[in-house]
C-alpha positions as CSV (number, residue, x, y, z in Angstrom):
1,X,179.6,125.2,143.6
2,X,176.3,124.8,141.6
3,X,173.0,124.5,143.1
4,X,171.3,121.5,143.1
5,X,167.4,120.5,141.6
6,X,164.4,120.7,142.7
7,X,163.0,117.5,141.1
8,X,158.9,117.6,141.1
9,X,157.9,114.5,139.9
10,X,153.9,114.2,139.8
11,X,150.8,112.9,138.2
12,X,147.4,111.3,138.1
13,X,146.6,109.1,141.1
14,X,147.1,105.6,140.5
15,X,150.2,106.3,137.9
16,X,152.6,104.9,140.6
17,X,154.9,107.9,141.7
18,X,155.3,106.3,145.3
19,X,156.9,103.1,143.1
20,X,158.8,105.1,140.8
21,X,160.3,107.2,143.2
22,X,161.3,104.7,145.7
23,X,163.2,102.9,143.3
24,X,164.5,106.1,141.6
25,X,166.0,106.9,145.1
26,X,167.6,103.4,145.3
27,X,169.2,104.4,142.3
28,X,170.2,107.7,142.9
29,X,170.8,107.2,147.1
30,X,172.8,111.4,147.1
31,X,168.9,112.3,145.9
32,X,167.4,113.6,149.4
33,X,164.1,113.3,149.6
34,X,161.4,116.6,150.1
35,X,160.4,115.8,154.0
36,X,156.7,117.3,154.3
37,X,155.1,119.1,157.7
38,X,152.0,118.1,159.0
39,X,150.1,119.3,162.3
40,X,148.8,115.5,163.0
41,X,150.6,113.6,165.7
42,X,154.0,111.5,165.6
43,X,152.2,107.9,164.6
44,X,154.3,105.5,166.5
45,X,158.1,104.7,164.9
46,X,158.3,108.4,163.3
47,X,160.7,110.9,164.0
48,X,160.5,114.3,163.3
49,X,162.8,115.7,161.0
50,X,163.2,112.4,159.0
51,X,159.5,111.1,158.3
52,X,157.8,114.7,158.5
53,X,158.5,118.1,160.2
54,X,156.0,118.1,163.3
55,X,154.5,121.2,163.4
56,X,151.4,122.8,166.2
57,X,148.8,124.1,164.2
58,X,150.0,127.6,165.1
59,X,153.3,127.2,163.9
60,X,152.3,126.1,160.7
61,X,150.0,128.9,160.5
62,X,152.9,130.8,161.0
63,X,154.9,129.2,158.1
64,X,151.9,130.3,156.0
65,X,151.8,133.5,156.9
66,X,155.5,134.5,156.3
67,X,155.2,132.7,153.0
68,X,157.6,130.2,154.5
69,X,155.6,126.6,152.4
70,X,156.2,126.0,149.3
71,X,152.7,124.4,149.0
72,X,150.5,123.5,151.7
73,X,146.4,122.0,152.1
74,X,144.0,120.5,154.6
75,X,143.9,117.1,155.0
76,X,140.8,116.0,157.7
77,X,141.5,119.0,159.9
78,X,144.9,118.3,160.0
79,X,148.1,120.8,157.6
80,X,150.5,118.9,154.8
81,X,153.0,120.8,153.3
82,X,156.5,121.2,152.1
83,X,158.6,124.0,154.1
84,X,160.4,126.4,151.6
85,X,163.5,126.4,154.0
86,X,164.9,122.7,153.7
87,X,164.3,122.4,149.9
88,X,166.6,126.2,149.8
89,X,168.7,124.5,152.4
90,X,169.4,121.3,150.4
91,X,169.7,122.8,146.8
92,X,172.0,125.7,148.3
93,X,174.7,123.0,149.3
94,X,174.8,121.7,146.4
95,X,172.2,118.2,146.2
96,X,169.3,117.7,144.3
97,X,166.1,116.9,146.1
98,X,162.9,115.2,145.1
99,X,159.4,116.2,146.0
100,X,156.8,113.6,144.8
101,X,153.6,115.2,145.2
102,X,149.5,115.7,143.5
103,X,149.3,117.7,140.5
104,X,147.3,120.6,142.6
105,X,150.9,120.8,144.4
106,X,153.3,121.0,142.2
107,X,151.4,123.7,140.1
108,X,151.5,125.4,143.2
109,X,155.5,124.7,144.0
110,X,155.6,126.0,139.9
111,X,154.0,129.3,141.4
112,X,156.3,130.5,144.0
113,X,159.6,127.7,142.6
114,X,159.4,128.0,138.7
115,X,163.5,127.1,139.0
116,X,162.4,123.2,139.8
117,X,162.4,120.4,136.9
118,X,158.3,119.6,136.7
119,X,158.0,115.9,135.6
120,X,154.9,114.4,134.7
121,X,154.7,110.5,135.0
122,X,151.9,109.6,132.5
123,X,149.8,105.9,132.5
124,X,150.6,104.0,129.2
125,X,146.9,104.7,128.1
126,X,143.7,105.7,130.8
127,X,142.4,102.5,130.1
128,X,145.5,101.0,131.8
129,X,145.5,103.7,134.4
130,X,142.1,102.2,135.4
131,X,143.1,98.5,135.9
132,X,145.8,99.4,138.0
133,X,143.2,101.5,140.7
134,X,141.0,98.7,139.6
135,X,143.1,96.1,140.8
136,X,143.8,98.2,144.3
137,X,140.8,96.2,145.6
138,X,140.1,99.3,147.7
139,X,137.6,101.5,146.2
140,X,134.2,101.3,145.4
141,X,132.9,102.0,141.3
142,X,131.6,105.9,142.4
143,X,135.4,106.2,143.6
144,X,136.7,104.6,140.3
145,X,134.7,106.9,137.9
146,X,135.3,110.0,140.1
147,X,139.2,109.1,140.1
148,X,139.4,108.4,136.3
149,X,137.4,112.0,135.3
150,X,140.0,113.6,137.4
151,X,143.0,112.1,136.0
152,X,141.9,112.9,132.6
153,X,141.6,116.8,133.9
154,X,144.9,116.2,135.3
155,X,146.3,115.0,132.0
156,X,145.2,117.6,130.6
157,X,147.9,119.8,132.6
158,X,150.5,118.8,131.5
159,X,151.9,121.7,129.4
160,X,152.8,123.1,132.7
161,X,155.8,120.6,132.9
162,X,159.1,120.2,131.6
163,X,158.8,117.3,131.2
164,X,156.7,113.9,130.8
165,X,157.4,110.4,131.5
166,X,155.2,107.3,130.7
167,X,155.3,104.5,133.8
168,X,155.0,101.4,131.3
169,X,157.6,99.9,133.2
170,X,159.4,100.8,136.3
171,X,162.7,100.6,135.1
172,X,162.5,101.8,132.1
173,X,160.8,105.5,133.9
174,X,163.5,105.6,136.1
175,X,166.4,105.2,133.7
176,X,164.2,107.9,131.9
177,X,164.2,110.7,134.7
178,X,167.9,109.9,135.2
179,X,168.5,110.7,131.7
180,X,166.4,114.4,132.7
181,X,168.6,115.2,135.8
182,X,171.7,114.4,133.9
183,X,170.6,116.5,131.4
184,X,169.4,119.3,133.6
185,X,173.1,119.6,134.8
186,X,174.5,119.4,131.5
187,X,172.6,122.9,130.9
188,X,174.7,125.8,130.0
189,X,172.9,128.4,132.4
190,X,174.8,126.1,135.1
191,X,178.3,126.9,133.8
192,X,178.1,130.2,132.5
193,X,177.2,131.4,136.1
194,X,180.4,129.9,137.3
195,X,182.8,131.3,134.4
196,X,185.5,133.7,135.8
197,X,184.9,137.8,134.8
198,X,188.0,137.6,132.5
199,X,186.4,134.8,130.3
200,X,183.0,136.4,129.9
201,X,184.0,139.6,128.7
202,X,186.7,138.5,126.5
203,X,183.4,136.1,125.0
204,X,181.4,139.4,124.8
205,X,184.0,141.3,123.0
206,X,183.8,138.7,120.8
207,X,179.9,138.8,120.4
């Protein structure tokens, strides 16, 4: 049986990857989703295991230490992460999972996972990248500019993905990624892992 992906689909803030990837996980319901851990409390109607892993600050510190999180940072004194063992866990049995995270985050998950498939959702232009945190209604014009500078740095990252993906329209991005994952699949490295003994060395004789 083949692995599955590691999906890492990430970008400036304000480029809509919470959008994107809810709806590309109403299209694709066998993607599982990346499940992060955090040390803050249970917030009432969350369950463990399904919303986040619920973690004491010493275990997490733990999970550090034995190199156990993919990535990890400190949020307001509180750990966010994503555990190593259920993105092995799902991807060993065979299903692709998505991780939808910061661009700080996924260069680190590129670190210690360069086997994922690093997707970039890019705004149609900056200047509509702004309207849209613009038209949030939730942040003052300090936050705007200080957003805006680091989404052009951010941009500027990009040839550490595989791929990129403009969010003109919803739709259209999703239908796009699908066309990546099918792709990925479709990749020889896949199938040549899985060919019996007899039929690679009769291809290397031949070679």
């Amino acid at each position: 049986m083949n692995k599955g992906l590691l999906i890492v689909l990430s970008g400036p803030s304000g480029v809509g990857k919470g959008t994107v990837c809810s709806v590309l996980r109403h299209k694709m319901p066998e993607l599982v989703y990346s499940v992060s851990a955090t040390t803050r409390q249970p917030r009432q109607g969350e369950t463990d295991g399904i919303n986040y892993f619920f973690k004491s600050r010493d275990q997490f510190q733990e999970l550090i230490a034995r190199g156990a999180m993919l990535e990890y940072a400190e949020y307001v004194d509180n750990y966010y992460g994503t555990p190593r063992d259920f993105v092995e866990q799902t991807i060993n049995s065979g299903k692709d999972i998505i991780l939808e995270i910061e661009v700080q985050g996924a260069l680190k998950v590129k670190e210690t996972f360069p086997q994922g498939v690093f997707i970039f959702l890019m705004p149609p232009s900056l200047d509509v990248l702004k309207q849209r945190i613009v038209g949030r209604g939730t942040e003052s014009q300090d936050v705007i500019d200080s957003r805006m500078s680091v989404a052009a740095e951010e941009i500027g990252l990009i040839r550490y993905y595989d791929y990129a993906v403009v969010n003109d329209e919803i739709e259209a991005a999703c239908h796009r990624i699908q066309s990546i994952v099918t792709a990925e699949h479709c990749r020889k490295e896949r199938f040549l892992a899985n060919l019996p003994e007899a039929v690679k060395t009769a291809a290397s004789e031949k070679a």
